[in-house]
N, CA and C atoms as a LAMMPS dump frame, in Angstrom:
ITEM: TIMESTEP
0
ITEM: NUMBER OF ATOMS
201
ITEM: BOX BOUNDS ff ff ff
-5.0000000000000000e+02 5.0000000000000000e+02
-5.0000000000000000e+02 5.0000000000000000e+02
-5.0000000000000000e+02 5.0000000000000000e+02
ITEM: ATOMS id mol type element x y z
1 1 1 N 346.512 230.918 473.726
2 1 2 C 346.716 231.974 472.764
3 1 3 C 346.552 231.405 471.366
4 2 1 N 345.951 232.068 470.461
5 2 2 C 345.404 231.576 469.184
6 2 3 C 346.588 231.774 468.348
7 3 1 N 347.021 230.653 467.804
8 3 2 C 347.739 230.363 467.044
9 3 3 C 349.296 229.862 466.818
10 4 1 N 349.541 230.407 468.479
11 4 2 C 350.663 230.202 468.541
12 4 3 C 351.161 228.581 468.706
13 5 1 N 350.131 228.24 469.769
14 5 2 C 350.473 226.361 470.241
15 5 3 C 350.095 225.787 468.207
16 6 1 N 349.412 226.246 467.441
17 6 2 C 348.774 225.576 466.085
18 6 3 C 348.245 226.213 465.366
19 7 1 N 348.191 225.403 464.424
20 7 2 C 347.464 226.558 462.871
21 7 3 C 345.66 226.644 463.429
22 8 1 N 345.406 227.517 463.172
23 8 2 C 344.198 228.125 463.14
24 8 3 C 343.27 228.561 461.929
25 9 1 N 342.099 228.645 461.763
26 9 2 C 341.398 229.056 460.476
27 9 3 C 342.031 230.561 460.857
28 10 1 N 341.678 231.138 461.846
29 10 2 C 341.57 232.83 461.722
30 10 3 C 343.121 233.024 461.579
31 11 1 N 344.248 232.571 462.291
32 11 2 C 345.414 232.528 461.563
33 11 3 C 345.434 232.445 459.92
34 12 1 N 345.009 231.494 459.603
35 12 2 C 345.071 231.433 458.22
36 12 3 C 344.719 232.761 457.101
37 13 1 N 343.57 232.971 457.877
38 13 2 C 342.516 233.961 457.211
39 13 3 C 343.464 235.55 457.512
40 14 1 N 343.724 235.753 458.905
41 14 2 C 344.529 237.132 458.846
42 14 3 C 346.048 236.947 458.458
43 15 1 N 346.488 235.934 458.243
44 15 2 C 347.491 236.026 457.28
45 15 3 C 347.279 235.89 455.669
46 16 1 N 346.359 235.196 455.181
47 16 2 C 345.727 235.44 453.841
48 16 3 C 345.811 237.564 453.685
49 17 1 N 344.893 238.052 454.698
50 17 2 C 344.836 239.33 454.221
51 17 3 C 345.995 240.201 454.55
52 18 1 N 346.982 239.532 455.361
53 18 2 C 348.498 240.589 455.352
54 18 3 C 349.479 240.175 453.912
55 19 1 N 349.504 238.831 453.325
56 19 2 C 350.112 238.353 452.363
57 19 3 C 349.904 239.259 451.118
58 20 1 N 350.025 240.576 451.277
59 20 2 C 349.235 241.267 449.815
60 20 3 C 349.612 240.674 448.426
61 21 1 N 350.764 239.889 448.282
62 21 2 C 351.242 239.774 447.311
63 21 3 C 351.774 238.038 447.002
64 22 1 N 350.799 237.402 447.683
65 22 2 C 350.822 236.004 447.96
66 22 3 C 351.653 235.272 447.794
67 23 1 N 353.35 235.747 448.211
68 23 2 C 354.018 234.671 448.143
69 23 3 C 354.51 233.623 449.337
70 24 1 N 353.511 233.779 449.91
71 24 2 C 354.259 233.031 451.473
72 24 3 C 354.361 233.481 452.692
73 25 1 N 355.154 234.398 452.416
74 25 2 C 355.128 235.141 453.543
75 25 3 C 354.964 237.098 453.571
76 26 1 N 355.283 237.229 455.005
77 26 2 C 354.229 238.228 455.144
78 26 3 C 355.773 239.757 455.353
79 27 1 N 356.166 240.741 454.596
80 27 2 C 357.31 241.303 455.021
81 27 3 C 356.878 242.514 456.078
82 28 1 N 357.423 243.44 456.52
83 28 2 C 357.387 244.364 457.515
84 28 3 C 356.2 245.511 456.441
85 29 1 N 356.667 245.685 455.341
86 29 2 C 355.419 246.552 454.431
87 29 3 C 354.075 246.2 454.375
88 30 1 N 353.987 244.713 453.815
89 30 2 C 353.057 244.492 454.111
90 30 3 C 351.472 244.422 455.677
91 31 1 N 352.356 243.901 456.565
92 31 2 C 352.482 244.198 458.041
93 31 3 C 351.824 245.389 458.607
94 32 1 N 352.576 246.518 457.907
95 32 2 C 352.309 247.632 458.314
96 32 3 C 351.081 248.161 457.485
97 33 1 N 350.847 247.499 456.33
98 33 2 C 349.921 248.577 455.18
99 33 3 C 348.709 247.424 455.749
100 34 1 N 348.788 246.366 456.172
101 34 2 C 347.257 245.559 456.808
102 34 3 C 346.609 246.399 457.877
103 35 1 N 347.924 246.826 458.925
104 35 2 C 347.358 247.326 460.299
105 35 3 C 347.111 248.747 459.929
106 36 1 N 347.608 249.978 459.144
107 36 2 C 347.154 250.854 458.559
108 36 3 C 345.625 250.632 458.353
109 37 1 N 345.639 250.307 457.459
110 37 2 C 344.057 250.053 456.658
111 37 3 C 343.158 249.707 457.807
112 38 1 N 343.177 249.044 458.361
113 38 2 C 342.428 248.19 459.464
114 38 3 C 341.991 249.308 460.724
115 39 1 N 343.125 250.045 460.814
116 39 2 C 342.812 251.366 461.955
117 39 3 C 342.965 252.492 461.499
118 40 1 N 343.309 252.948 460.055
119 40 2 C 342.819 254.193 459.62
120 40 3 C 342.038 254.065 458.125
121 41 1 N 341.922 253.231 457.525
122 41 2 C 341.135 253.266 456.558
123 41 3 C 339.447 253.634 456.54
124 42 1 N 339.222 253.299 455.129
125 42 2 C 337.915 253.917 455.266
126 42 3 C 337.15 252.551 455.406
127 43 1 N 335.792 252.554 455.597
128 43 2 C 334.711 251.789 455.641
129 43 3 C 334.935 250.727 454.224
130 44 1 N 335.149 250.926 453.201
131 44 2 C 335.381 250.096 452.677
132 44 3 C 336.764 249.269 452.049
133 45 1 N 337.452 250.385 452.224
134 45 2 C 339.072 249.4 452.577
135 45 3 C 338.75 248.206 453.732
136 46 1 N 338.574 248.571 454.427
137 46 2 C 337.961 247.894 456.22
138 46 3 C 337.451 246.334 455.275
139 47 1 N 336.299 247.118 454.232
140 47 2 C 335.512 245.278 454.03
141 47 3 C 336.202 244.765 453.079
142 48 1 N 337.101 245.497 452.229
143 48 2 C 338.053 244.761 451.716
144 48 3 C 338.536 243.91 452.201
145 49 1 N 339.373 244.197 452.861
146 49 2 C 340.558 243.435 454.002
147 49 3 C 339.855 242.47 454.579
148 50 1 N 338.765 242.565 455.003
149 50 2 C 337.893 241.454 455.785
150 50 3 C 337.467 240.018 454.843
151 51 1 N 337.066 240.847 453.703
152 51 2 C 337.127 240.017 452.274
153 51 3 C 337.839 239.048 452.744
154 52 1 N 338.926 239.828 451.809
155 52 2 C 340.489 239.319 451.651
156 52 3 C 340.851 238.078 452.897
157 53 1 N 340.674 238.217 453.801
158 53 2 C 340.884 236.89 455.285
159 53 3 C 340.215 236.137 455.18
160 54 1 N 338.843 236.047 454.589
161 54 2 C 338.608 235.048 453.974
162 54 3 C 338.034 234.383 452.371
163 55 1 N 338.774 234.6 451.604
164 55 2 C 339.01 234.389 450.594
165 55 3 C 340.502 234.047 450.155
166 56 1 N 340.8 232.814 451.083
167 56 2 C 341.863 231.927 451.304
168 56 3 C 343.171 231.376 450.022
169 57 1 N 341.819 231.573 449.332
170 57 2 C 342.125 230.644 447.953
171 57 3 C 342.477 232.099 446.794
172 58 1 N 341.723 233.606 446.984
173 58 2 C 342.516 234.607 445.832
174 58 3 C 341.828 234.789 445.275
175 59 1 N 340.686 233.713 444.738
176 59 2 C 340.04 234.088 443.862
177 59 3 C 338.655 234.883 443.665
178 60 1 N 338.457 235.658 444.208
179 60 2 C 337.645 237.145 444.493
180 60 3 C 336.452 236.625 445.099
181 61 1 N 336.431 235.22 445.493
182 61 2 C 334.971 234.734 445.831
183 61 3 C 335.135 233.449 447.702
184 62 1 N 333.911 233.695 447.767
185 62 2 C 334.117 232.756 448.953
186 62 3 C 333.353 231.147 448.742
187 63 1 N 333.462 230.468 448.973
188 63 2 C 332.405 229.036 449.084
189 63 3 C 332.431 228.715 450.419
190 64 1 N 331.534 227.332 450.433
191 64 2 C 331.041 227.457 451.817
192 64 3 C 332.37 226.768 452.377
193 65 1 N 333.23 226.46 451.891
194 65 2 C 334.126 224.91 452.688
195 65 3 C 335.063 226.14 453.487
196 66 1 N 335.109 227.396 452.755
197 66 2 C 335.976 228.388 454.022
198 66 3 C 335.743 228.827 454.927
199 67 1 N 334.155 228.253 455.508
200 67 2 C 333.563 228.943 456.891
201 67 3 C 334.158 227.463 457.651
């Protein structure tokens, strides 16, 4: 099971995009407003969020060292 035995990139990355408010950790609002978006949002909330998991680092951009 991914993530649980160890840290993982995609761990990293779908907790990057539940952290809306980057302090660490992830609360029950947040939680809920990731999985919202993800199964009722629109097409581009959707690539937001996808963004957002990987763009690790916040800063609106990706480089290659996050693949």
């Amino acid at each position: 099971m991914m993530g649980v035995l160890g840290r993982s990139y995609m761990s990293e990355w779908i907790f990057a995009a539940m952290d809306s408010d980057n302090n660490g950790s992830i609360d029950i609002g947040e939680f809920l407003d990731y999985y919202d978006i993800m199964i009722n949002g629109t097409k581009e909330e959707k690539r937001q969020q996808n963004f957002k998991m990987m763009d690790l680092r916040a800063k609106g951009s990706i480089d290659f060292t996050l693949f």
